[in-house]
C-alpha positions as CSV (number, residue, x, y, z in Angstrom):
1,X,129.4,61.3,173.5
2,X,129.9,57.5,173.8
3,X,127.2,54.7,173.6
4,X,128.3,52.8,176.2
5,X,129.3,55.7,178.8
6,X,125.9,57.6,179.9
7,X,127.6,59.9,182.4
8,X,129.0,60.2,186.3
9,X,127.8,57.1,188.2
10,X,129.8,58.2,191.6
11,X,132.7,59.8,193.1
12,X,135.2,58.1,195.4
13,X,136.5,60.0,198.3
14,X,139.5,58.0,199.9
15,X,139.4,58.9,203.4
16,X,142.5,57.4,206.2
17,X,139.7,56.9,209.0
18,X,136.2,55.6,208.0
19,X,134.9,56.3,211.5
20,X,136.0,60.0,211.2
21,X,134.1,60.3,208.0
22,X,131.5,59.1,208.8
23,X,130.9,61.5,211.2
24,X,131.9,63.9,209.3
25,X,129.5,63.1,206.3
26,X,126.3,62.8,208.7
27,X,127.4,66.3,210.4
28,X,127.5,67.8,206.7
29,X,123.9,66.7,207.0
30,X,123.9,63.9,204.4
31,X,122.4,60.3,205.2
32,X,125.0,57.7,204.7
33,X,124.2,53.5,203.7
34,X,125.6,51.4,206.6
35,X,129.0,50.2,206.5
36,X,130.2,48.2,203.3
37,X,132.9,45.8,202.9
38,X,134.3,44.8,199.4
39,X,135.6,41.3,198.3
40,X,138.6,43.6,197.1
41,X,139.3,44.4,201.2
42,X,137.9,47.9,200.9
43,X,135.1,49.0,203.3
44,X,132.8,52.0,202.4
45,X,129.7,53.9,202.9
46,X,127.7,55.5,200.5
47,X,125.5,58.9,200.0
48,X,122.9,58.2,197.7
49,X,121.2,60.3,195.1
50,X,118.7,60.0,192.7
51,X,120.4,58.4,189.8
52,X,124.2,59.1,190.9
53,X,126.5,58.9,194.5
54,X,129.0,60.0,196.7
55,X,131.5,56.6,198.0
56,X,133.8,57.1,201.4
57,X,136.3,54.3,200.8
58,X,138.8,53.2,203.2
59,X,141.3,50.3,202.8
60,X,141.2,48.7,206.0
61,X,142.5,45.2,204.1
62,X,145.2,45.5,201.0
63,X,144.8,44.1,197.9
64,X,146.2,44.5,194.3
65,X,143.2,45.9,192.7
66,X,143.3,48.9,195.5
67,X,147.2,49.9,195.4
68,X,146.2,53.3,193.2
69,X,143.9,54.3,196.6
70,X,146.7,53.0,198.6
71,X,149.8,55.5,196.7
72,X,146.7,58.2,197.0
73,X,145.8,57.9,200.7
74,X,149.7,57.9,201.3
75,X,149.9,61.5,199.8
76,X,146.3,62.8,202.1
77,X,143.1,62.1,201.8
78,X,140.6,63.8,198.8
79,X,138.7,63.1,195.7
80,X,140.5,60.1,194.5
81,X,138.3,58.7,191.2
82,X,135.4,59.0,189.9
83,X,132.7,56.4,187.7
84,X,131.6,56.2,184.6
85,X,128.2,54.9,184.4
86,X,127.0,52.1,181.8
87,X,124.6,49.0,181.2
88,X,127.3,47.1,180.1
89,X,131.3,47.2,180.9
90,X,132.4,45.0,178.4
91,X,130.7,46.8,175.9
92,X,132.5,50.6,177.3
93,X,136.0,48.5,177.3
94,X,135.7,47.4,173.6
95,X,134.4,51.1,172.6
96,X,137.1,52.7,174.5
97,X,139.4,50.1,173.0
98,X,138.9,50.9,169.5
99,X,139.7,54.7,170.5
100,X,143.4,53.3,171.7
101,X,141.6,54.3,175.7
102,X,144.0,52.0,177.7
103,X,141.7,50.2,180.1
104,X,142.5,46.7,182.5
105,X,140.3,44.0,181.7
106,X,136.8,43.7,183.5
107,X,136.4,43.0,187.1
108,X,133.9,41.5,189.2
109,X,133.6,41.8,192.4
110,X,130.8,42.1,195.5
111,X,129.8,43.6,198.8
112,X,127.2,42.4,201.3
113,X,124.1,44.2,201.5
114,X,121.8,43.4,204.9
115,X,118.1,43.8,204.0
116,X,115.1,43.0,206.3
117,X,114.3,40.5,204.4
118,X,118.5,38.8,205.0
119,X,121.6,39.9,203.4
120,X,121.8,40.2,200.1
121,X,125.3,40.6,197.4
122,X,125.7,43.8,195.7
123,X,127.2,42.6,192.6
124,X,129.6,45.1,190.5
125,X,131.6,44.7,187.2
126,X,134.0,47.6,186.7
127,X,136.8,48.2,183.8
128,X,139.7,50.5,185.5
129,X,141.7,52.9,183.5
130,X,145.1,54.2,183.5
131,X,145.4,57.3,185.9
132,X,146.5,58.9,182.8
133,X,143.6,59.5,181.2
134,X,141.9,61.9,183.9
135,X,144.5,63.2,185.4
136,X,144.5,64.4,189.4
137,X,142.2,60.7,189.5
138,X,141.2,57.5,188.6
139,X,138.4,56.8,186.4
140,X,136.7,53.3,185.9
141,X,133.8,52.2,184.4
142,X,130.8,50.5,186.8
143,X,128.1,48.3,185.6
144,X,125.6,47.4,188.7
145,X,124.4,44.3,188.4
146,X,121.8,45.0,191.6
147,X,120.8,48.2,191.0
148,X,118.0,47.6,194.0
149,X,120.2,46.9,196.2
150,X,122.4,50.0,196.0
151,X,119.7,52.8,195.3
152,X,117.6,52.1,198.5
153,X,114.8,55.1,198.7
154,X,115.5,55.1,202.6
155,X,119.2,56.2,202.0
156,X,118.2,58.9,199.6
157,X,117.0,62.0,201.6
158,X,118.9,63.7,203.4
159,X,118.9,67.0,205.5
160,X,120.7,69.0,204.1
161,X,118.9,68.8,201.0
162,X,121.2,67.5,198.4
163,X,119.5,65.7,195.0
164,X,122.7,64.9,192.7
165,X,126.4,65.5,191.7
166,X,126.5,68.9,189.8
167,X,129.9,69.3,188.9
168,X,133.6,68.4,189.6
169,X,136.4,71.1,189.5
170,X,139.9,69.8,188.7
171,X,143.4,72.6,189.4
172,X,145.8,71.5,186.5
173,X,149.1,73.1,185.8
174,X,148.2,72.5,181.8
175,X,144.2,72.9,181.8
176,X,144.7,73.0,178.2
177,X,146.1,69.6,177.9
178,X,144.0,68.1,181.1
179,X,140.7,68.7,179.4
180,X,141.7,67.2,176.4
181,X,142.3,63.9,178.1
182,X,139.2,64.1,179.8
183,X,136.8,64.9,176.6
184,X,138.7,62.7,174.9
185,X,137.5,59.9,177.6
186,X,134.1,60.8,177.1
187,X,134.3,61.5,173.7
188,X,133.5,65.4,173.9
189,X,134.7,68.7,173.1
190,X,136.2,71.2,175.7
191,X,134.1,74.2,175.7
192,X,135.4,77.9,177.1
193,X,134.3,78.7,180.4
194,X,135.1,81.8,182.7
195,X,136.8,79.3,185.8
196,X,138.7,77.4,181.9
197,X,137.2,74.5,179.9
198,X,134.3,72.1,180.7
199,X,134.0,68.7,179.6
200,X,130.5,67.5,179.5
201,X,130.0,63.8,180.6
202,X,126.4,63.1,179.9
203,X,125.3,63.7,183.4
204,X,127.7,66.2,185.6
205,X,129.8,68.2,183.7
206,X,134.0,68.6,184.3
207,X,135.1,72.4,184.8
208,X,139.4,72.1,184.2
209,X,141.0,75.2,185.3
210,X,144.4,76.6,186.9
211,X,144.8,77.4,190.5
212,X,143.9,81.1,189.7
213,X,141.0,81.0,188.2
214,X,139.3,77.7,190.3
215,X,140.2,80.1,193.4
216,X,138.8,82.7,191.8
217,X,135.6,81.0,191.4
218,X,136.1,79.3,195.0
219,X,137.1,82.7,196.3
220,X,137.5,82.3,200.4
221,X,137.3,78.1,200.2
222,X,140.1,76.1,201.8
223,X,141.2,74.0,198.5
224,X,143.0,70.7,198.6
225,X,147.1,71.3,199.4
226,X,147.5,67.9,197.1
227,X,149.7,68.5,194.4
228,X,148.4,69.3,191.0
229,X,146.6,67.8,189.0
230,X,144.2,67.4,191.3
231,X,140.2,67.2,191.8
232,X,139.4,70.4,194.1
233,X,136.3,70.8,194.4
234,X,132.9,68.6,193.8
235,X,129.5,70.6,193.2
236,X,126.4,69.2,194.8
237,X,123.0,70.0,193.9
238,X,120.7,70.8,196.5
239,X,116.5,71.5,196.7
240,X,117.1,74.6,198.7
241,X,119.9,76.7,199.4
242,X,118.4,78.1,202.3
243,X,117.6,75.0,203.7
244,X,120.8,73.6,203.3
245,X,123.0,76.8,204.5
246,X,120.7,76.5,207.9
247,X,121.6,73.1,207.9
248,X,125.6,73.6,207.9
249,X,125.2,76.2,210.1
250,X,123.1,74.0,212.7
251,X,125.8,72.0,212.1
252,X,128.6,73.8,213.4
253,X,129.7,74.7,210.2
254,X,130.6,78.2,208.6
255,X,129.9,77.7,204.6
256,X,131.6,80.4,202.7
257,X,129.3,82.2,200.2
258,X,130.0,82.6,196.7
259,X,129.0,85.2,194.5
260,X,126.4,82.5,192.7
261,X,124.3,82.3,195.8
262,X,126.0,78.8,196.2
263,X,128.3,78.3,199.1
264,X,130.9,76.0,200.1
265,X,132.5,74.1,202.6
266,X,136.5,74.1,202.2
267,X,138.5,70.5,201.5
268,X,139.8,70.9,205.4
269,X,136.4,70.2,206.5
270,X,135.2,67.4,204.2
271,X,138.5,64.9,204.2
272,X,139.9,66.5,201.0
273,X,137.9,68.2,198.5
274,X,135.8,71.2,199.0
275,X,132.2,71.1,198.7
276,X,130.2,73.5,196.8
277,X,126.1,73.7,197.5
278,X,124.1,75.1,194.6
């Protein structure tokens, strides 16, 4: 594993209509931050976990820094990137660097924050790599420089019951050749799994597998139409399945159960990527 990557910080959802997700996020049952805009003209809103995140983002204003969300959004919404957390994002570029890890230079940027106290700047430094490297998304490393100001305890509970990110899925035509990139991102080994290989990241783990087995795994879940390589499916860890499936189903929803005792809710109900309770 690296020294300057600890893990999964968040996962970015790019969603057409922020509005729409919104509702569709709070329906799901989670508790979503207020509405965020970025310096880099992207707005968001955030579902916060203990040490980790789920990011909406929409583009309502272009700008350079954004055109990989823009290509993304143009071919549907879904599970468009993900971050690697770390103390320090100069320190992650120079170690990925010296591993030949093609990365852009490090970027700053901000988002307002209103407190009770006034508004405050979230302040962010991130290092973005070439889509290459994970492929079916972005990655990018993120250094908060206001922690307290993202990870508010009012933000963090929620009623459905989720604690963390457990797990991403990605479908890959070459699973094979797809984990490698990704352990060799994080400096791992793929290790044999029934659904293919998993990458560990230092927090929430990578499964890479083809169409056949994920849907095996996922069996009666709608998965993402995108075209592969792809991120189908992100795993959420929850205090109480019970809880949560009573939740959905207050909800409106009809979660599909899986043969862990888990159950899901397919990528045509969640703007893109199918959501998997355990």
């Amino acid at each position: 594993m690296r020294r300057a990557i600890t893990g999964i910080d968040h996962v970015v959802i790019a969603v057409r209509d922020l509005d729409r997700a919104q509702e569709s996020y709070t329906r799901l049952g989670f508790t979503l931050t207020p509405r965020g805009f970025h310096t880099l003209g992207s707005a968001n809103h955030c579902i916060m976990f203990g040490s980790d995140y789920v990011e909406l983002l929409a583009l309502p204003l272009q700008h350079p820094a954004m055109r990989y969300y823009a290509d993304f959004l143009a071919r549907g919404e879904g599970l468009a990137a993900f971050a690697l957390a770390s103390a320090n994002a100069d320190a992650a570029h120079a170690e990925l660097a010296a591993d030949g890890i093609e990365a852009d230079a490090p970027l700053d940027f901000s988002r307002p924050v209103r407190l009770a106290q006034g508004e405050r700047e979230a302040a962010f430094r991130i290092v973005q790599l070439a889509p290459a490297q994970t492929p079916g998304c972005r990655s990018f490393v993120c250094q908060h420089r206001t922690r307290d100001l993202v990870w508010r305890p009012e933000y963090q509970t929620h009623a459905v019951g989720a604690t963390g990110l457990a797990a991403l899925a990605v479908v890959a035509e070459d699973p094979v050749g797809a984990a490698a990139d990704y352990a060799r991102l994080f400096a791992s080994r793929p290790q044999k799994i029934d659904e293919g290989l998993l990458v560990q990241t230092g927090s929430a783990p990578i499964a890479v597998g083809s169409r056949w087995r994920i849907g095996r795994r996922l069996r009666g879940v709608e998965l993402p139409p995108r075209a592969r390589p792809l991120i189908a499916a992100l795993f959420i860890r929850v205090a109480d399945r019970g809880r949560a499936a009573d939740a959905l189903l207050r909800a409106g929803f009809e979660p599909a159960v899986l043969p862990d005792g888990s159950f899901a809710v397919g990528a045509d109900r969640a703007h893109g990527v199918a959501l998997v309770f355990g």
